[in-house]
TIKE-220135 format. One line per 2 residues: number of its first residue (from 1); their letters; for each residue x, y, z of C-alpha. Coordinates in nm, 3 decimals. Each point is the difference from the previous one (the first is absolute). Example, Ala and Ser with C-alpha at 12.3 -4.5 7.8 and 13.67 -1.06 7.14 Angstrom:
% TIKE-220135
1> AS> 1.230:-0.450:0.780 ~ 0.137:0.344:-0.066
END
This chain:
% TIKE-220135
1> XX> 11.872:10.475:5.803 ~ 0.307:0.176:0.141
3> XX> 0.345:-0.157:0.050 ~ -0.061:0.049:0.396
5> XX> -0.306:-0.228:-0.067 ~ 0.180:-0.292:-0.063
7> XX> 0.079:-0.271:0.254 ~ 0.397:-0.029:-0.034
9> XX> 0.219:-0.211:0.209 ~ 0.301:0.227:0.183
11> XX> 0.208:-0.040:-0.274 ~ -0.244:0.182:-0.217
13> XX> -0.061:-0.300:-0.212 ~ -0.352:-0.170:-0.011
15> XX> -0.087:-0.277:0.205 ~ -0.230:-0.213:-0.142
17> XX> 0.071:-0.355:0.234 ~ -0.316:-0.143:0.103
19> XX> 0.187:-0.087:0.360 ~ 0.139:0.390:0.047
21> XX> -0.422:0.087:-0.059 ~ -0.097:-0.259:0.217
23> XX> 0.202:0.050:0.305 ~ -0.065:0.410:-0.037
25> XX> -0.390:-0.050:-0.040 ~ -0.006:-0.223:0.357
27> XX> 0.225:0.256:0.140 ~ -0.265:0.289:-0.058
29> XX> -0.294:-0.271:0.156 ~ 0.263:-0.091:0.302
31> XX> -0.047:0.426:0.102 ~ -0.381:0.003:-0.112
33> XX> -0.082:-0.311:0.226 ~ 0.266:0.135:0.258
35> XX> -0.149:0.350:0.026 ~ -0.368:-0.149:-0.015
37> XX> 0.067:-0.265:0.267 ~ 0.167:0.260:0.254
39> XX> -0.299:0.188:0.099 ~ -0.190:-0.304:0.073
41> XX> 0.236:-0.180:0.205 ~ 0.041:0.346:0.237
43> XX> -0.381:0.004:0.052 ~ -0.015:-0.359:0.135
45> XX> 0.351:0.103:0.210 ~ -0.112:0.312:0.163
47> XX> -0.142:-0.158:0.295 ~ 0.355:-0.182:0.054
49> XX> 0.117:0.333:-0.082 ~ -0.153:0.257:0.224
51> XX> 0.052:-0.273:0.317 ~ 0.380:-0.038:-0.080
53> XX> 0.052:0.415:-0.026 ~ -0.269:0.113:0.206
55> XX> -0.159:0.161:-0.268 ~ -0.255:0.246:0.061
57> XX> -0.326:-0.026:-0.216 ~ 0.061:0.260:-0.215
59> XX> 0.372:-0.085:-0.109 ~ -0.120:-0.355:-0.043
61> XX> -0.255:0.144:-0.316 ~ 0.325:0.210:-0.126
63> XX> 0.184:-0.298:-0.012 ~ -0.230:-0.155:-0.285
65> XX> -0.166:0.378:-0.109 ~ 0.354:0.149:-0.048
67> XX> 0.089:-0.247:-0.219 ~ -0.258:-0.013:-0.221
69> XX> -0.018:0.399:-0.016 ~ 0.406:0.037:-0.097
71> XX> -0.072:-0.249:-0.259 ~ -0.289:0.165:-0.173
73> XX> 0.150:0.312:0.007 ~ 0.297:-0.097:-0.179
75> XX> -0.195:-0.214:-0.272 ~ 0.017:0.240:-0.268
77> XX> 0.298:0.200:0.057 ~ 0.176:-0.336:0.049
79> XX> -0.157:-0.075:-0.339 ~ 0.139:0.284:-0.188
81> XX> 0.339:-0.059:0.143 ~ 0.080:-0.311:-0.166
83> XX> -0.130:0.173:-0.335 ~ 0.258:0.286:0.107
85> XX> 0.310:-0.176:0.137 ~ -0.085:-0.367:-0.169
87> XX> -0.243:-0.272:0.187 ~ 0.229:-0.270:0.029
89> XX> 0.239:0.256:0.220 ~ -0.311:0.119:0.190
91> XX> -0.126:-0.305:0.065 ~ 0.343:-0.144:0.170
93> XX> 0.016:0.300:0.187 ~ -0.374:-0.052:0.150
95> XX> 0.098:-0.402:0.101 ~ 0.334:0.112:0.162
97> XX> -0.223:0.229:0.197 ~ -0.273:-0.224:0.054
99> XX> 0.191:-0.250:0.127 ~ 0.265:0.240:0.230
101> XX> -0.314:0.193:0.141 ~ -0.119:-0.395:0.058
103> XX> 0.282:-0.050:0.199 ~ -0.099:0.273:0.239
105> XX> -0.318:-0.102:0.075 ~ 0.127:-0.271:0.116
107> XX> 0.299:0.160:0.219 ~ -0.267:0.224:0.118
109> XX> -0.011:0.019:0.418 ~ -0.297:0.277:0.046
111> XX> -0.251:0.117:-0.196 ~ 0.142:0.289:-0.147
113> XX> 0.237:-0.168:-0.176 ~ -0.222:-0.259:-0.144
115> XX> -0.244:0.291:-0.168 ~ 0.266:0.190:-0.120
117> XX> 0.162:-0.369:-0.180 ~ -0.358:-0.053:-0.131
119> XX> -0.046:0.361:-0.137 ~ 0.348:-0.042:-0.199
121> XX> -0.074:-0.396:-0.070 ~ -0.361:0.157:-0.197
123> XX> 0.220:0.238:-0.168 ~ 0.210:-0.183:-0.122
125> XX> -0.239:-0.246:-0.120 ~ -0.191:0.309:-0.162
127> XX> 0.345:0.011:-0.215 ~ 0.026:-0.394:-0.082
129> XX> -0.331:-0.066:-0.061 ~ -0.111:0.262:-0.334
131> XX> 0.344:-0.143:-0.217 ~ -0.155:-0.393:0.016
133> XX> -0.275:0.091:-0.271 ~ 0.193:0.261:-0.145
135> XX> 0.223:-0.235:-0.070 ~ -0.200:-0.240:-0.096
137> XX> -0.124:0.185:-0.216 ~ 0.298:0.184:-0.175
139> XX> 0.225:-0.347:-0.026 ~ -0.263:-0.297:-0.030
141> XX> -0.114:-0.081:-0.354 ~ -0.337:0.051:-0.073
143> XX> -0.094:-0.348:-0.087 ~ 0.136:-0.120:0.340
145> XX> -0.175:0.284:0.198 ~ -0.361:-0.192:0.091
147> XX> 0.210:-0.291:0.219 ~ 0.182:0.293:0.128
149> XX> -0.299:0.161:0.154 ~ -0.165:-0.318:0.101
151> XX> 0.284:-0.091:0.211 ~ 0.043:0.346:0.147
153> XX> -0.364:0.003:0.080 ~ 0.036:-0.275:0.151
155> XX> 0.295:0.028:0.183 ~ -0.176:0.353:0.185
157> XX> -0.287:-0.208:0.054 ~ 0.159:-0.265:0.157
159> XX> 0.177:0.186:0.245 ~ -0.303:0.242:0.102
161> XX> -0.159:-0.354:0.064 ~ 0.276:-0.196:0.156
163> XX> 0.155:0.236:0.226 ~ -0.176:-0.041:0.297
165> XX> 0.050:-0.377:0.001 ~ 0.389:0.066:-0.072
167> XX> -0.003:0.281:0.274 ~ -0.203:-0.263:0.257
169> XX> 0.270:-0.284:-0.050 ~ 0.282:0.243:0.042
171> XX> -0.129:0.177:0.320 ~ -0.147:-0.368:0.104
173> XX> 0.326:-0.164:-0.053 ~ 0.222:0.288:0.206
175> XX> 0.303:-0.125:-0.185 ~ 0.294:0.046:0.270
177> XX> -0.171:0.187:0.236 ~ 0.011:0.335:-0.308
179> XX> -0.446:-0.013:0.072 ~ -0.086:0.246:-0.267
181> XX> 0.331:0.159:-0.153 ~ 0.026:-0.315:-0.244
183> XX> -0.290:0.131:-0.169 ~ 0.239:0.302:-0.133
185> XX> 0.318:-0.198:-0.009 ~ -0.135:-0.245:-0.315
187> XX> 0.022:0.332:-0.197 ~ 0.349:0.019:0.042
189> XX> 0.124:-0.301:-0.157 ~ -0.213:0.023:-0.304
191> XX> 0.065:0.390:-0.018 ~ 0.382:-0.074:-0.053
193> XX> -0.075:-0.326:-0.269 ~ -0.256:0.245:-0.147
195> XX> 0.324:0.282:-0.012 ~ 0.218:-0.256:-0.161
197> XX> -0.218:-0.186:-0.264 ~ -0.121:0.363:-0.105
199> XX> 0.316:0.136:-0.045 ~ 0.103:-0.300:-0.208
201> XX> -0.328:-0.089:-0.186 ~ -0.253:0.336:-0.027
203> XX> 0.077:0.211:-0.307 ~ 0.020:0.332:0.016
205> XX> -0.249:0.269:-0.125 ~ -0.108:0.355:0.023
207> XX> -0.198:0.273:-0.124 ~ 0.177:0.270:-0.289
209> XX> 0.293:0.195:0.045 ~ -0.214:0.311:0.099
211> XX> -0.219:-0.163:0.272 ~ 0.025:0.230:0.302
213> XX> -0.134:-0.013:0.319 ~ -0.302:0.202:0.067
215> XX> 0.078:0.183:0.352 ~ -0.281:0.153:0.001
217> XX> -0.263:-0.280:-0.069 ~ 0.151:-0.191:0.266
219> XX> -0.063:0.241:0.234 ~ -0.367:0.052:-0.074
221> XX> -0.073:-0.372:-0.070 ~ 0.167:-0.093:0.329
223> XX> -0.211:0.309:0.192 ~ -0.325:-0.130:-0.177
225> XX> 0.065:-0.354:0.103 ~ 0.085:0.062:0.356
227> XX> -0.304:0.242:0.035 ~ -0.190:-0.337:-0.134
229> XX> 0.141:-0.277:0.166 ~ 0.086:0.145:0.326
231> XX> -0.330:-0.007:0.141 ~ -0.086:-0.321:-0.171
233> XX> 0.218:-0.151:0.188 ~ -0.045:0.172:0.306
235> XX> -0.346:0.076:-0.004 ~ -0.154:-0.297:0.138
237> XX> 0.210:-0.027:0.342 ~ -0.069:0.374:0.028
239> XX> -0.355:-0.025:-0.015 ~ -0.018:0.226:-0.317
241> XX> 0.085:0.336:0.170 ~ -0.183:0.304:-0.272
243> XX> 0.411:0.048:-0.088 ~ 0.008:-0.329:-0.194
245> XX> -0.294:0.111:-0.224 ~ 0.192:0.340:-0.048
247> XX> 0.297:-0.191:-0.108 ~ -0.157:-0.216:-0.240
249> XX> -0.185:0.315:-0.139 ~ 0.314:0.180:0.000
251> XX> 0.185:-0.265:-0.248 ~ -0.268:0.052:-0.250
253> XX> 0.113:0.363:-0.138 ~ 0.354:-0.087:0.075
255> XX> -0.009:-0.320:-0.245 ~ -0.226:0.203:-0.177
257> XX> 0.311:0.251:-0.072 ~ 0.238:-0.253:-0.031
259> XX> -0.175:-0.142:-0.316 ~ -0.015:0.385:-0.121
261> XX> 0.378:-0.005:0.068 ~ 0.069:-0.308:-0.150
263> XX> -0.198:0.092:-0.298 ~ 0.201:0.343:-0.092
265> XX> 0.334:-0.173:0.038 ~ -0.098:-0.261:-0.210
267> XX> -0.042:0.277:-0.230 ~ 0.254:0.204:0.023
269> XX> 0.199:-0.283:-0.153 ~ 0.131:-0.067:0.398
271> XX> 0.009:-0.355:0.140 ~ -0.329:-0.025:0.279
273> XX> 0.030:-0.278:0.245 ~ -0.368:-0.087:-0.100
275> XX> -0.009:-0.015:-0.413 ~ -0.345:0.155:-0.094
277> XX> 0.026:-0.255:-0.344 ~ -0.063:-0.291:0.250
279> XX> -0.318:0.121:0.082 ~ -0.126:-0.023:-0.397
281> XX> 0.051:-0.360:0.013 ~ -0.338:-0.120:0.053
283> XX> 0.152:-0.349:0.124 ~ 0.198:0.210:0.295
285> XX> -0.259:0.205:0.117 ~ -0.236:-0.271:0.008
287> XX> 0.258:-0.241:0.163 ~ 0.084:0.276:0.267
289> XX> -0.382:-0.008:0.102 ~ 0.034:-0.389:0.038
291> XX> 0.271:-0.041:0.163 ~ -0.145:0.281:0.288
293> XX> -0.298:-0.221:-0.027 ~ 0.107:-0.337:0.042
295> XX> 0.244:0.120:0.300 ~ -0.270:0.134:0.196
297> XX> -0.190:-0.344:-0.004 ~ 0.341:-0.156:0.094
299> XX> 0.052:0.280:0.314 ~ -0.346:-0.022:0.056
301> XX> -0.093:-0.379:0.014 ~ 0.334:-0.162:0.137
303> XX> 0.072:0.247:0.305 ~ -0.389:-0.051:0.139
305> XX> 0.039:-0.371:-0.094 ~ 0.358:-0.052:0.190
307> XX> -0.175:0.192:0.267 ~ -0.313:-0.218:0.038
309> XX> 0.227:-0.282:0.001 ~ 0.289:0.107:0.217
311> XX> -0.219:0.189:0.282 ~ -0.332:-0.100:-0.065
313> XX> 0.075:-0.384:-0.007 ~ 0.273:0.035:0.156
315> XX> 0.194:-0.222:-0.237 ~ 0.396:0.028:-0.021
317> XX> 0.213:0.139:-0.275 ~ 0.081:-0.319:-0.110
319> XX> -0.372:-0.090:0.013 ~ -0.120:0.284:-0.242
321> XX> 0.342:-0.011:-0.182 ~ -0.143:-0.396:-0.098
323> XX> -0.343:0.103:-0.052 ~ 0.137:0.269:-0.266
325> XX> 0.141:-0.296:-0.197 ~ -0.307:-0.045:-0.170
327> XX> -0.027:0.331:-0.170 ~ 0.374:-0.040:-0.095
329> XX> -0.089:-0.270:-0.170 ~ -0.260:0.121:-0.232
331> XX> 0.222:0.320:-0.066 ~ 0.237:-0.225:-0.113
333> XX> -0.202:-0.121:-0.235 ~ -0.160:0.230:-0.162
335> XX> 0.272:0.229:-0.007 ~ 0.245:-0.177:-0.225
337> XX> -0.340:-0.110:-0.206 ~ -0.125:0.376:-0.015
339> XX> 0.299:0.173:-0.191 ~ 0.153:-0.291:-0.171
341> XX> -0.268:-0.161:-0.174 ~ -0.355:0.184:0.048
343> XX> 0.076:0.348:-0.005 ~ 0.226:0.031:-0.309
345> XX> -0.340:-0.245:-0.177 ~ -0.268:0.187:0.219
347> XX> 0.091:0.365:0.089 ~ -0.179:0.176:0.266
349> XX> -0.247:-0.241:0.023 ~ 0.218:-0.268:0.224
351> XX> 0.000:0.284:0.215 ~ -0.380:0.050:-0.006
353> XX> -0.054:-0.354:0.083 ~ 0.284:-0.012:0.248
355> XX> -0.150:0.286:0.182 ~ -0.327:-0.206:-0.037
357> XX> 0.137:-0.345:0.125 ~ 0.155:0.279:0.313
359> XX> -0.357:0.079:0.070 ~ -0.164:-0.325:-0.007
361> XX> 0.322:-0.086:0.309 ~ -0.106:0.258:0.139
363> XX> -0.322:-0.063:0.035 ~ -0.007:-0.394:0.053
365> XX> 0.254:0.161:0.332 ~ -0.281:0.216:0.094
367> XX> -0.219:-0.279:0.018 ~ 0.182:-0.221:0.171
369> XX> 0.069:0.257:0.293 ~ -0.340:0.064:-0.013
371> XX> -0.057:-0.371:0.083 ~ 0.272:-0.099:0.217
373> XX> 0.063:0.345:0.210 ~ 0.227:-0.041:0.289
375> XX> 0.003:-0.351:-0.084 ~ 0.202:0.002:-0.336
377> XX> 0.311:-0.204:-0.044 ~ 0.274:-0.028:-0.260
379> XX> -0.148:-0.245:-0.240 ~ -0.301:0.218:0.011
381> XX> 0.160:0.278:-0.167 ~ 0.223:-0.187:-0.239
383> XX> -0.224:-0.057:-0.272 ~ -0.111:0.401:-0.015
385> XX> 0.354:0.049:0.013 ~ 0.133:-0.183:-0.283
387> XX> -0.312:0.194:-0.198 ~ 0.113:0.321:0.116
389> XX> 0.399:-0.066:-0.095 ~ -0.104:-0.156:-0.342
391> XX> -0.198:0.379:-0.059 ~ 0.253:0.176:0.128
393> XX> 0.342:-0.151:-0.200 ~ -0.247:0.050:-0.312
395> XX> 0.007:0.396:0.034 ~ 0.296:0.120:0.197
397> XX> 0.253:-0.200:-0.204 ~ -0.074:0.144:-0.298
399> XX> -0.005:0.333:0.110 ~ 0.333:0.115:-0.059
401> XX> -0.017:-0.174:-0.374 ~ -0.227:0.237:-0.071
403> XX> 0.089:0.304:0.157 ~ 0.351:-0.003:-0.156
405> XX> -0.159:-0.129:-0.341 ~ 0.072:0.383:-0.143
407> XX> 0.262:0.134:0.241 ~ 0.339:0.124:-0.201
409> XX> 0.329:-0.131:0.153 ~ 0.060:0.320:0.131
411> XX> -0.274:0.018:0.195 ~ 0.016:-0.335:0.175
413> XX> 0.129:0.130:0.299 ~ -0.260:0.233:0.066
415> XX> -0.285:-0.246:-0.111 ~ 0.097:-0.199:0.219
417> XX> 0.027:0.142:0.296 ~ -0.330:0.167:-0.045
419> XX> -0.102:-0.359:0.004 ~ 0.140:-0.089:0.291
421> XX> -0.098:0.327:0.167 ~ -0.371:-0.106:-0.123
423> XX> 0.042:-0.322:0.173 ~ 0.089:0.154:0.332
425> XX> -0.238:0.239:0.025 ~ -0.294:-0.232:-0.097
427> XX> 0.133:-0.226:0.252 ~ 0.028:0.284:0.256
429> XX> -0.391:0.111:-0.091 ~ -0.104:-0.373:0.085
431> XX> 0.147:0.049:0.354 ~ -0.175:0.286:0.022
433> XX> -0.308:-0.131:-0.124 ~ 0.002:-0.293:0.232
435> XX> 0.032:0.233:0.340 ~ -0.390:0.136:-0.136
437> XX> -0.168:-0.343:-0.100 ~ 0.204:-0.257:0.228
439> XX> 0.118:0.186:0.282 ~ -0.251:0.223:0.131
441> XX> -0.260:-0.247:0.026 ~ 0.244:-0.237:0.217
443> XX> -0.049:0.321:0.262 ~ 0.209:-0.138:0.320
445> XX> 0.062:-0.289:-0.198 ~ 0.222:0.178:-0.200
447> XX> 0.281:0.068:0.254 ~ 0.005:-0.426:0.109
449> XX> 0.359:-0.147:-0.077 ~ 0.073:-0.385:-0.039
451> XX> 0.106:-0.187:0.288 ~ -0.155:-0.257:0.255
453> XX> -0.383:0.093:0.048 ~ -0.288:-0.148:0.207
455> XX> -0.264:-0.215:-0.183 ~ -0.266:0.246:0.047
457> XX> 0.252:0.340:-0.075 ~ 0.132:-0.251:-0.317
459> XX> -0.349:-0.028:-0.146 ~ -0.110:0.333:0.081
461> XX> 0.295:0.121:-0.227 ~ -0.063:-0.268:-0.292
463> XX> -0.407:0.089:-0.070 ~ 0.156:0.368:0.021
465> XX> 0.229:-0.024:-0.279 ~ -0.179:-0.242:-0.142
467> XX> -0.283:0.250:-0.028 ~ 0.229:0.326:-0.085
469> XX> 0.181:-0.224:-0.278 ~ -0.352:-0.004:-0.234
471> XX> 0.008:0.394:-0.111 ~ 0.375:-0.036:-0.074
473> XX> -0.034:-0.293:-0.244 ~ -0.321:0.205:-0.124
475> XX> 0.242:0.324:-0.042 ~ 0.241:-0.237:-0.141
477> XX> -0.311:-0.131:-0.313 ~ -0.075:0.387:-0.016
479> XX> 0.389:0.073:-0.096 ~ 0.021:-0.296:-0.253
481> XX> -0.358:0.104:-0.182 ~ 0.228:0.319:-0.009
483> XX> 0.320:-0.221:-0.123 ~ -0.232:-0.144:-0.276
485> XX> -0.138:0.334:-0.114 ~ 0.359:0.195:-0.036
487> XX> 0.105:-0.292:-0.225 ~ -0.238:0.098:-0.307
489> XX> 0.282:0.304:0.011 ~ 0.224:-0.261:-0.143
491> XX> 0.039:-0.072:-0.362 ~ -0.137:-0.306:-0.135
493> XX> 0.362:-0.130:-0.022 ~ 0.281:0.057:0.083
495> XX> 0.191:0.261:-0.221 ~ 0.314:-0.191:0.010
497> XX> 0.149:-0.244:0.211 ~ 0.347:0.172:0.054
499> XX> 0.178:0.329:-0.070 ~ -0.022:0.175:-0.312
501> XX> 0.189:0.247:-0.156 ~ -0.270:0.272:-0.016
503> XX> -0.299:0.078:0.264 ~ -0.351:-0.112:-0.130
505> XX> -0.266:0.245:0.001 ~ -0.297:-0.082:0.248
507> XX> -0.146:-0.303:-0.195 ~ -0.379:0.051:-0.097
509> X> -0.290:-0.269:0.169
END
């Protein structure tokens, strides 16, 4: 390990205070459940949203796409920043921003202004986000690492889950007449605590002396991932014009030579944004393929599921925000269960039967609409539910123990925003997937907003979604049968439950 790998307090000295660790590691979840929760509470806004600014239809999907497109973007250059200029100054620097660009939204009076807030609000949060495992990950001690990840599994899960019934109350409640800009004002409070008790608490680390930043990978990463997730996110309300197949055909040589690139720097003794030597960690590569995986269930399943609920029952945010409770639950669960006790014991395998328990929810869901149609209610889907959040805690918690089993310390940065990046762009295929298997069969249905409807018109709408909702949890089995599969890429256990000083080489069965 290098000097510039140890976690040192700003007087250089070593801070070992249980308190100092404590108060940085719930700093770190405060921005993970922060950045997590934001997109959800904007989806269950924008109606508020586009009546208060007049928002066409179009600048209304920018105002959630634009987001989430700055932010993956930025994942892994944001990464290898903090390994470059030191995580703990990176990561201040992405919650000031979060939290100023936050305060725009809100101030926004058109539009215009809002996207353009959003755009730098996902940047940003492409900067904060990499440095929480990296950090993690450079300063935690091993031993301590499982409870780590189960709480920051956890903590994403629970605000994926809980945001629309935060975002409902907040909208619902139209504290002092703000209607929606609340939802962005909450950031700015906890941004500036965040700012303070990370200045005081975080310790600082970096890469070595001679980490540079890799101009030129940025460039063709960035290129490849626009040409990707452009029309992923666009292609649905398009239609899927022949120029969003182009695009997505285009990224493939241009990654393609990026990987080349990456490759002959890393040889040339230079310092690549992308460090070939993660990819010979068997754990990595296999974790990379999970994480992609598991994501594209969670796009997949929760946006056709908040759909059926919020349009085709026409239940209210804080409705389906309740009804969610139930899978928050059994992610709670198993999550703190899954990488504190069973997966150092089990390996793999509580993954395997996590993934298993995921498809039996699913399932036992299946049935149930299959039964109840139209006519399905809240305590009819809370026993699948807790099934499907007890599978899925079990195998995305563990997923960054894992991955960053072999990863050097001065490579954390990059590993993990690759991670991230994996996350967003499985989530981003899972929209994409749910416009084929959800959306098109709803036909006209698909266009129907919530609001006051006529019995008939109401019912009509219901058996529609009701019906449309069956190939999406079926697409949603197909991915996790896929989920369970990539996991045999995993070793047997995991390599090691915290940095070490050395990479592993891939591990063998």
């Amino acid at each position: 390990m290098t000097t510039t790998d140890v976690p040192t307090t700003r007087s250089g000295a070593l801070d070992p205070t249980r308190r100092n660790q404590t108060i940085a590691l719930v700093t770190l979840l405060v921005a993970v459940f922060m950045d997590m929760l934001d997109g959800n509470l904007v989806s269950v806004a924008l109606p508020s949203i586009q009546r208060d600014l007049k928002a066409s239809y179009t600048a209304v999907q920018w105002m959630s796409a634009g987001y989430v497109f700055a932010f993956a973007l930025l994942l892994i250059t944001g990464g290898r920043l903090g390994d470059l200029f030191g995580r703990k100054k990176v990561f201040l620097i992405g919650v000031g921003g979060f939290a100023a660009a936050s305060l725009l939204c809100s101030l926004s009076v058109d539009p215009q202004m809002l996207i353009v807030s959003r755009l730098f609000q996902g940047a940003f949060a492409g900067i904060m986000v990499p440095q929480v495992l990296s950090i993690i990950h450079v300063t935690v001690p091993k031993e301590k690492q499982p409870g780590v990840f189960a709480i920051y599994g956890t903590v994403g899960g629970l605000a994926a889950t809980s945001g629309p019934l935060i975002g409902g109350v907040l909208v619902q409640l139209n504290v002092v007449g703000l209607d929606w800009r609340p939802i962005f004002l909450i950031n700015v409070p906890v941004g500036l605590l965040g700012l303070y008790f990370g200045a005081r608490h975080i310790s600082e680390s970096k890469g070595p002396a001679d980490t540079r930043l890799d101009l030129v990978g940025v460039l063709l990463a960035t290129v490849g991932l626009l040409l990707l997730l452009y029309p992923l996110t666009e292609g649905r309300d398009l239609h899927w014009p022949a120029w969003c197949y182009a695009s997505m055909a285009l990224a493939v040589p241009v990654l393609a030579l990026f990987a080349w690139f990456e490759r002959r720097k890393a040889a040339a003794q230079g310092s690549p944004l992308v460090p070939p030597q993660l990819f010979r960690a068997r754990s990595f590569v296999a974790g990379q393929g999970l994480q992609l995986a598991i994501f594209l269930f969670t796009g997949a399943f929760f946006l056709a599921w908040y759909l059926f609920m919020q349009i085709g029952l026409n239940w209210t945010p804080l409705h389906a925000g309740l009804t969610a409770l139930a899978f928050c639950l059994g992610a709670f669960i198993s999550s703190a269960l899954s990488v504190t006790a069973l997966v150092p014991k089990f390996g793999r395998a509580v993954l395997q039967f996590g993934a298993i328990v995921l498809l039996a929810g699913l399932g036992a869901f299946l049935a149930v609409v299959e039964a109840r149609g139209a006519r399905i209610g809240t305590w009819d889907m809370a026993g699948p539910l807790l099934v499907i959040g007890i599978g899925f805690g079990a195998v995305a918690s563990p997923i960054p123990m894992f991955a960053l089993a072999d990863v050097r310390h001065e490579d954390a940065g990059s590993a993990s925003g690759l991670i991230n990046t994996m996350q967003q762009l499985g989530l981003t295929l899972g929209i994409a997937l749910v416009s084929v298997v959800f959306l098109t069969p709803l036909g006209g249905y698909a266009n129907i907003t919530p609001g006051p409807r006529g019995q008939a018109e109401s019912a009509a709408a219901a058996a529609a979604f009701a019906s449309a909702f069956k190939p999406a949890l079926i697409a949603s089995l197909a991915v996790i049968a896929l989920t369970f599969a990539v996991s045999y890429g995993l070793p047997r256990r995991v390599a090691g439950h915290g940095p070490a000083a050395q990479p592993e080489p891939a591990a063998a069965g």
